[in-house]
TIDO-499507 format. One record per residue (C-alpha): x, y, z. Coordinates in Angstrom, 1 decimal. Each point is the difference from the previous one (the first is absolute). Layout:
BEGIN
<X=X&Y=Y&Z=Z>
...
! end
This chain:
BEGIN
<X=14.5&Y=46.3&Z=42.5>
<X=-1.8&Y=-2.7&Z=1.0>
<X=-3.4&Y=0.3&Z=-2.2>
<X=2.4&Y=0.8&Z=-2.7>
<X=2.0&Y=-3.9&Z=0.4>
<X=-3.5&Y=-1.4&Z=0.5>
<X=-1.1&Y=2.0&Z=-3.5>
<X=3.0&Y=-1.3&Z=-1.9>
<X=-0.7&Y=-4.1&Z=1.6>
<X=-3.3&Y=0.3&Z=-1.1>
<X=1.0&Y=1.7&Z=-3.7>
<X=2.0&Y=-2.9&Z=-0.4>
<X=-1.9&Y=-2.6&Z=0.6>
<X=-2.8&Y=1.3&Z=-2.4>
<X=2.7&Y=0.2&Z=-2.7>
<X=1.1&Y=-3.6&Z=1.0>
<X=-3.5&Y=-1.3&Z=-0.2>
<X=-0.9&Y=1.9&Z=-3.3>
<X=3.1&Y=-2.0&Z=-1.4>
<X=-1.1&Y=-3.6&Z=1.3>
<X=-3.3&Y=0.7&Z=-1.8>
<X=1.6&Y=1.2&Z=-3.1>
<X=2.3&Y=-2.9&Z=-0.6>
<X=-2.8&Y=-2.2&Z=1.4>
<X=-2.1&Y=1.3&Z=-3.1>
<X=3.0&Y=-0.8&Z=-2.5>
<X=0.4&Y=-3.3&Z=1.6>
<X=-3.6&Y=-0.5&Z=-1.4>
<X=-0.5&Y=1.2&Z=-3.1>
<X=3.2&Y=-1.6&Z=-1.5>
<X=-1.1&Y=-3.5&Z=1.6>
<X=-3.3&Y=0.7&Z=-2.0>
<X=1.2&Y=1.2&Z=-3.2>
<X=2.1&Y=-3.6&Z=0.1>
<X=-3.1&Y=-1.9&Z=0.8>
<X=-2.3&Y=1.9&Z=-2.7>
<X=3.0&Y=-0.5&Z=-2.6>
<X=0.0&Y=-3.6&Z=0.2>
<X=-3.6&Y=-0.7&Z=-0.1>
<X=-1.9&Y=-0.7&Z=-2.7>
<X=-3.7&Y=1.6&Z=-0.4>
<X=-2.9&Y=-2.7&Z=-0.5>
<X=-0.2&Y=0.9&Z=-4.0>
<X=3.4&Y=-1.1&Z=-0.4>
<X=-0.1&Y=-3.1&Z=2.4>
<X=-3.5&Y=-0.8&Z=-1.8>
<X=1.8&Y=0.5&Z=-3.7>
<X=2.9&Y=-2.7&Z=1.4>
<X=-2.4&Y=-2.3&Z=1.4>
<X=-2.3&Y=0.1&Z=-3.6>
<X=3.1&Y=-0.9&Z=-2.2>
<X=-0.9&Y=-3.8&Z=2.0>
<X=-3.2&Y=-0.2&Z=1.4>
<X=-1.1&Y=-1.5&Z=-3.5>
<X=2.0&Y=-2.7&Z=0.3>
<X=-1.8&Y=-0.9&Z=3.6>
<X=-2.1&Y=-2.9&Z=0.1>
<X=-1.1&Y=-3.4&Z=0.7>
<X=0.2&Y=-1.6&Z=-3.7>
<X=2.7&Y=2.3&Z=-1.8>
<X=1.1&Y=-1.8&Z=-3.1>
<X=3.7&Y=-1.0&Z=-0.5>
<X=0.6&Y=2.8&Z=-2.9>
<X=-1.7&Y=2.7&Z=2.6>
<X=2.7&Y=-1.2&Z=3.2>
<X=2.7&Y=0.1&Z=-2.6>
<X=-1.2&Y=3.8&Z=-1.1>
<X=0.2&Y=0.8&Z=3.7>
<X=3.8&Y=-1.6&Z=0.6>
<X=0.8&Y=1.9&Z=-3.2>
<X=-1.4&Y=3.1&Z=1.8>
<X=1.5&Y=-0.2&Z=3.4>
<X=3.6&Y=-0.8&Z=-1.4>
<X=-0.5&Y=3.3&Z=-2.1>
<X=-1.0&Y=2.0&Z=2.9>
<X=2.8&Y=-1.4&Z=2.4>
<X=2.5&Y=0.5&Z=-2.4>
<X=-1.4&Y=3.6&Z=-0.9>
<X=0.0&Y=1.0&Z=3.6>
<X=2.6&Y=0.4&Z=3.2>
<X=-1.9&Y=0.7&Z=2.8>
<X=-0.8&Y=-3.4&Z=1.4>
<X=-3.5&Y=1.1&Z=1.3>
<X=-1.0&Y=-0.3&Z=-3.4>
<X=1.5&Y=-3.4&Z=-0.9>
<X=-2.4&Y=-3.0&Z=-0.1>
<X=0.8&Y=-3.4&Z=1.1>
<X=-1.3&Y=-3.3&Z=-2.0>
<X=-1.1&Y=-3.0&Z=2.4>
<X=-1.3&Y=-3.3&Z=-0.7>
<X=0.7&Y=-1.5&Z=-3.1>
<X=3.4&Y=-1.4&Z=-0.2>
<X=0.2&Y=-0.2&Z=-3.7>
<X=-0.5&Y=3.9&Z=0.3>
<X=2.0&Y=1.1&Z=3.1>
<X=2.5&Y=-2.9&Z=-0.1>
<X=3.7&Y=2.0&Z=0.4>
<X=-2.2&Y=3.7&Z=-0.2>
<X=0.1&Y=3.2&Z=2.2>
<X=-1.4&Y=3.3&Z=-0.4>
<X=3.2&Y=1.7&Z=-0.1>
<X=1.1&Y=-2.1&Z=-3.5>
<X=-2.9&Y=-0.2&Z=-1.2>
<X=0.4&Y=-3.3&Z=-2.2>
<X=-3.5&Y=-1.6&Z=1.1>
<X=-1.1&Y=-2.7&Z=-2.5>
<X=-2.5&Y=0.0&Z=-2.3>
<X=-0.5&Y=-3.8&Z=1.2>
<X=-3.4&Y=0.1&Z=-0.1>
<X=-2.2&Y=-2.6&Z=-1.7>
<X=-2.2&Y=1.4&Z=-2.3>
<X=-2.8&Y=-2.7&Z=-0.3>
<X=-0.1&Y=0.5&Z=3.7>
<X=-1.5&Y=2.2&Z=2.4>
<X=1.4&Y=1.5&Z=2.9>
<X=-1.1&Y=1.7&Z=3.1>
<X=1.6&Y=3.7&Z=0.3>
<X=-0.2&Y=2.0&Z=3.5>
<X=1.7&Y=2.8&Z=2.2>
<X=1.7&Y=-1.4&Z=2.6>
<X=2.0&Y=3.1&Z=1.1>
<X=-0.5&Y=3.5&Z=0.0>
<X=2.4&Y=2.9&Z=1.2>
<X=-0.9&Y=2.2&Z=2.8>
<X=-1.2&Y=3.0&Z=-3.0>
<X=-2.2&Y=-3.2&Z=-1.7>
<X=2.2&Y=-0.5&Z=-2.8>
<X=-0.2&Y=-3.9&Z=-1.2>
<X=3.4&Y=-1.5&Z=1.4>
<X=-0.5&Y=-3.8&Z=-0.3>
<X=-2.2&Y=-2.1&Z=-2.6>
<X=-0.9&Y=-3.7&Z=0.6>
<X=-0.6&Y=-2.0&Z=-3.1>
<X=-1.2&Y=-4.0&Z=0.4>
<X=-1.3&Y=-2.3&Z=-2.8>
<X=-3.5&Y=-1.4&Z=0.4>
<X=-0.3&Y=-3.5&Z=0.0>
! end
């Protein structure tokens, strides 16, 4: 009677432990299917990143920083997920009144004029978050 109390502990236990591990093991590959779903691969981050790296640069012309405003109020307005809204800084003509979520940037820039164009901000996946634009004097 004894070994047979001692059989059924140890029975249950095992059966405990087997459904720890199993819910343990669920626990994990949800949590990972969330973080792979929202995570973009490095063709796709690259592919964002190209539609404004052209406009980069130490003497961007005034009709090339107003190409750029043009394209980050289309993407923010084309997009919801604020990870891939961009940010205007600098220039007050352009960002005067602006933010990424209405995208109504400006196309204040000067075009006899040249501008200096850089990444200021990127996201944690290395998508472009926040553009500073300055005139050179």
């Amino acid at each position: 009677m004894e070994n047979a109390s001692k059989a059924l502990i140890i029975a249950g236990a095992i059966l405990l432990a087997i459904l720890i591990i199993s819910l343990g093991i669920m626990i994990y590959n949800q949590a990972s299917g969330v973080v792979n779903n929202n995570s973009m691969t490095e063709v796709q981050v690259t592919s964002f990143n190209g539609k404004f790296d052209q406009y980069l640069g130490d003497k961007i012309r005034g009709a090339n920083v107003n190409a750029l405003v043009s394209a980050v109020n289309t993407n923010n307005m084309s997009t919801d997920d604020s990870t891939e809204q961009i940010t205007l800084t600098g220039d007050t003509a352009i960002t005067e009144g602006a933010t990424a979520s209405s995208g109504n940037y400006k196309k204040g820039a000067k075009t006899g004029s040249t501008y200096k164009v850089e990444v200021t901000k990127y996201t944690q996946g290395g998508l472009i978050s926040e553009i500073k634009i300055t005139e050179n004097t």
